[in-house]
C-alpha beads as a LAMMPS data file, in Angstrom:
LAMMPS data file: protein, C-alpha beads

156 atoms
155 bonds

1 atom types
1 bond types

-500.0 500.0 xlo xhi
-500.0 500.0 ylo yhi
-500.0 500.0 zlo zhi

Masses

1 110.0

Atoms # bond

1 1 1 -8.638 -455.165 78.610
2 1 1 -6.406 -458.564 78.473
3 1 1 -6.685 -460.690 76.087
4 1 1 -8.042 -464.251 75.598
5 1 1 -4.442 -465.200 74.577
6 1 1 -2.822 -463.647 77.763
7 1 1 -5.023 -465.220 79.831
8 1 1 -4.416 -468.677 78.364
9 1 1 -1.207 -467.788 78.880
10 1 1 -0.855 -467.252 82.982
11 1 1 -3.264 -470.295 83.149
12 1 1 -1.286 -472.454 81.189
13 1 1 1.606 -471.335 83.079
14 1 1 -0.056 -472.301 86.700
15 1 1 -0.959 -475.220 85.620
16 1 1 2.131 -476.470 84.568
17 1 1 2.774 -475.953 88.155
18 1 1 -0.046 -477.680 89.506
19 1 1 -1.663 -474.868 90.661
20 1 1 -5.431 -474.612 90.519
21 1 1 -5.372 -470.743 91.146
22 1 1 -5.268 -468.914 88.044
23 1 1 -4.329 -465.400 88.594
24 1 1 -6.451 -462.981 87.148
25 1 1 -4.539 -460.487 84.899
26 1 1 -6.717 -458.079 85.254
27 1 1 -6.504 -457.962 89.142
28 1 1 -2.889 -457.741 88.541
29 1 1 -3.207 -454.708 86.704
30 1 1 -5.329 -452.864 89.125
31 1 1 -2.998 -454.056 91.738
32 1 1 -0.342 -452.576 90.576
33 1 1 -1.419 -449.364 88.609
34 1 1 -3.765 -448.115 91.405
35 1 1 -1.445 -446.250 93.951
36 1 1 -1.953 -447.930 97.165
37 1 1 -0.226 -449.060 100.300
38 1 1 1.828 -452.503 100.588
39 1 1 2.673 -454.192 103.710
40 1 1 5.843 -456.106 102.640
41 1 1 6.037 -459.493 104.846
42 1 1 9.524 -460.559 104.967
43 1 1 11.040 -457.242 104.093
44 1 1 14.133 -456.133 106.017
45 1 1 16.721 -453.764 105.840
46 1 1 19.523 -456.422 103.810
47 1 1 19.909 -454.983 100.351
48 1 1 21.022 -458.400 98.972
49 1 1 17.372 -459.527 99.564
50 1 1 15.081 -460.196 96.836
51 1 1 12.157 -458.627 99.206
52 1 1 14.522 -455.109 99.380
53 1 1 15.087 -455.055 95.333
54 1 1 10.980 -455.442 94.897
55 1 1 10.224 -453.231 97.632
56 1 1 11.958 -450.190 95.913
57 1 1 10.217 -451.763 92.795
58 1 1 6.849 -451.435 94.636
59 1 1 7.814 -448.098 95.878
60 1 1 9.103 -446.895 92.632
61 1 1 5.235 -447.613 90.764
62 1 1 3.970 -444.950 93.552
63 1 1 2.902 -447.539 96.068
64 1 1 3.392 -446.538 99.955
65 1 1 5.446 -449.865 101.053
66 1 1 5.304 -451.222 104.603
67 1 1 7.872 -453.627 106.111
68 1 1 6.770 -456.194 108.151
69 1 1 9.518 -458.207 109.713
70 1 1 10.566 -460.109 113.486
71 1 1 13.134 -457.016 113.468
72 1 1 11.138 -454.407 112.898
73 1 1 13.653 -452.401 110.467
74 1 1 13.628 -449.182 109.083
75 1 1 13.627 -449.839 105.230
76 1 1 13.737 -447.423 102.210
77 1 1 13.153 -444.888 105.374
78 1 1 9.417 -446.494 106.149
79 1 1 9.109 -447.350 110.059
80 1 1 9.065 -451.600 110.477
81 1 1 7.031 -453.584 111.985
82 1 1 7.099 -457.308 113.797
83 1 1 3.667 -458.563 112.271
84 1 1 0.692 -457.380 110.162
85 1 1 -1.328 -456.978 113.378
86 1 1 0.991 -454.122 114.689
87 1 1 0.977 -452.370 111.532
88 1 1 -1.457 -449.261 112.413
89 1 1 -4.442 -448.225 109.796
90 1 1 -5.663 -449.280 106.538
91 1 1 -3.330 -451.926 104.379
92 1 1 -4.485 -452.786 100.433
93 1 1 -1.880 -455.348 99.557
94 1 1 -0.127 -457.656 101.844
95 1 1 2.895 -459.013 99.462
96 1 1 4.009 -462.127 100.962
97 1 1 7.870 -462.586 100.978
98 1 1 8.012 -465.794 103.269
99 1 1 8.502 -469.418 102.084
100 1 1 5.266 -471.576 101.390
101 1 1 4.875 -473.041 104.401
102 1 1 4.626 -470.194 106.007
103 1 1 2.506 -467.958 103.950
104 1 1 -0.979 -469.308 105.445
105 1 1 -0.676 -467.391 108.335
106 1 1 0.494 -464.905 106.408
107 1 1 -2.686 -464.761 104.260
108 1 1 -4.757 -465.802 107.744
109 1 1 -2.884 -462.180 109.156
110 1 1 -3.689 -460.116 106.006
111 1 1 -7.341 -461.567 106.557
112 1 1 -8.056 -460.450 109.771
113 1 1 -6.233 -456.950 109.410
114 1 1 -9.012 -456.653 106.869
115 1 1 -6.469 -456.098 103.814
116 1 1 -7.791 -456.418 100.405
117 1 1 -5.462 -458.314 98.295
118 1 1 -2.779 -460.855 98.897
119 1 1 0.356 -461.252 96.294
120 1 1 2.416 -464.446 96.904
121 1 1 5.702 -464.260 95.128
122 1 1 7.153 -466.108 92.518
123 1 1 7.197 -469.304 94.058
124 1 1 5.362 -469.000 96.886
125 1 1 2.669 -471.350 96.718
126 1 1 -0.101 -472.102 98.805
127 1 1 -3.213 -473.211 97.346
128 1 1 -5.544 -473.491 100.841
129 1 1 -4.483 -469.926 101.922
130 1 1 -5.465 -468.585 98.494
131 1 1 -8.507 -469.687 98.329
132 1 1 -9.148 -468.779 102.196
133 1 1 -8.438 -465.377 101.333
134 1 1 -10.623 -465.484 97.843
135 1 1 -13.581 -466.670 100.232
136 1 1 -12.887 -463.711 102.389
137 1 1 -13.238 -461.183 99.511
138 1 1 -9.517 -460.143 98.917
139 1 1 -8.194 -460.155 95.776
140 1 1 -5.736 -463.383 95.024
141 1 1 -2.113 -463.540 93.190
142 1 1 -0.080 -466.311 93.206
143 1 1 3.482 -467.300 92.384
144 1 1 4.721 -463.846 90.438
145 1 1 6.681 -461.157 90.826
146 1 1 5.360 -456.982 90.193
147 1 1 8.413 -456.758 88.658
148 1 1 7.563 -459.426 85.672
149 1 1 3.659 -458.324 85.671
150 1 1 3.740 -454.594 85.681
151 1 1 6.260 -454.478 82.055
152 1 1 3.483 -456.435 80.525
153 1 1 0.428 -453.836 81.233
154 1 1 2.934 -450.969 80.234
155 1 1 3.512 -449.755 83.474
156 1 1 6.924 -448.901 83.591

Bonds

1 1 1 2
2 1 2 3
3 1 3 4
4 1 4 5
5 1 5 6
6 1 6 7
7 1 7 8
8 1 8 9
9 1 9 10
10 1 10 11
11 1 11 12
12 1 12 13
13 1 13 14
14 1 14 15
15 1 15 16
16 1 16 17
17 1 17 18
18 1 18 19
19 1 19 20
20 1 20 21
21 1 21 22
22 1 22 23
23 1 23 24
24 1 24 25
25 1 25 26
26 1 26 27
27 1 27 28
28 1 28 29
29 1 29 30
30 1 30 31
31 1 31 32
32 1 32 33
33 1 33 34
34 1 34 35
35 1 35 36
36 1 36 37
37 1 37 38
38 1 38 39
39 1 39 40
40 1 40 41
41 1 41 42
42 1 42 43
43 1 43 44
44 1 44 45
45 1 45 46
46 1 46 47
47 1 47 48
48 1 48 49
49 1 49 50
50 1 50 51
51 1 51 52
52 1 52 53
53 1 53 54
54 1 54 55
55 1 55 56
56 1 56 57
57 1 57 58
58 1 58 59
59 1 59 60
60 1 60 61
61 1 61 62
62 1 62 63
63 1 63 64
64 1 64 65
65 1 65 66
66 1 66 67
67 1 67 68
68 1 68 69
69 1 69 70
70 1 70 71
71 1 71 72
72 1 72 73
73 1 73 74
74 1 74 75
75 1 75 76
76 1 76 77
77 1 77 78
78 1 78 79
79 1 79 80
80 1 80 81
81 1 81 82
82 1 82 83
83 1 83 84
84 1 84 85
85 1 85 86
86 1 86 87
87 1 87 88
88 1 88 89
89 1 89 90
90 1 90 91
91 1 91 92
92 1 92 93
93 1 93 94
94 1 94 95
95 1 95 96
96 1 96 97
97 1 97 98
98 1 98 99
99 1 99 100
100 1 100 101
101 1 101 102
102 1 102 103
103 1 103 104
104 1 104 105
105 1 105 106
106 1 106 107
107 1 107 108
108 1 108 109
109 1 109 110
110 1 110 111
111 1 111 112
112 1 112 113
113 1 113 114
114 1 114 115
115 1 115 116
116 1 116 117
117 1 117 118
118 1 118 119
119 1 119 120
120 1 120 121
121 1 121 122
122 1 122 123
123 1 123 124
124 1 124 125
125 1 125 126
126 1 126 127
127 1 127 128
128 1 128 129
129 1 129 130
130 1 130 131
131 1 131 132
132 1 132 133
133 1 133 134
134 1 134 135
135 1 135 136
136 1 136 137
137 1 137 138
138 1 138 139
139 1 139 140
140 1 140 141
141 1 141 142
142 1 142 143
143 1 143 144
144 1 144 145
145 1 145 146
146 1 146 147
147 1 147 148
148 1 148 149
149 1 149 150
150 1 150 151
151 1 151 152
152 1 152 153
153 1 153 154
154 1 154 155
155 1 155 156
């Protein structure tokens, strides 16, 4: 279990940005120690990418990573595809690597493919889509990174 502390902690830190989302820390646990599969939206094949480096992070915690790009690339040898809609079967985390003003569609896409979470990155903020998703049932993180959550719950 988190503690009190910690969760001050990320809800200090959101709103210092002016978010009213508070990720839940233990969400982000389950998230990322429960093996599962990971559409990556904005992930293509350049290696000087942020999206690649966390990808391989992803991939590296046991996660099955899907990327989800206009070109459709081939990454970390996982077949690409253009949107979330062409991705075939069953997706548990759609980790949003697009800027803010483009991640409500994003979240409106992993909606209606019937995901069940949605992970903004660090500093990807949109409050609307978050909370459109949290009314849909999915699970909700905003404006972090797996790579600076998953060293705090031990899991690497």
């Amino acid at each position: 279990m988190i503690g009190h502390v910690a969760r001050n902690e990320w809800a200090l830190a959101g709103a210092a940005l002016g978010m009213s989302h508070t990720n839940d820390p233990e969400v982000m646990k389950r998230l990322l120690a429960d093996k599962g599969r990971w559409a990556i939206v904005g992930l293509s094949a350049n290696e000087e990418r942020t999206a690649f480096e966390i990808a391989g992070y992803v991939r590296n915690l046991g996660h099955e990573i899907v990327p989800v790009h206009p070109k459709a690339e081939t990454v970390y040898g996982q077949q690409g595809y253009v949107d979330l809609e062409s991705v075939p079967g069953e997706i548990d985390v759609v980790d949003v690597f697009v800027n803010s003003q483009l991640a409500g569609a994003v979240v409106d896409d992993a909606i209606a493919k019937g995901a069940k979470a949605v992970w903004l990155q660090k500093g990807v903020i949109d409050e609307a889509a978050a909370e459109r998703a949290k009314e849909a049932g999915l699970d909700v993180v905003m404006n972090t990174c797996p790579a600076i959550e998953a060293p705090k719950f031990g899991l690497v």
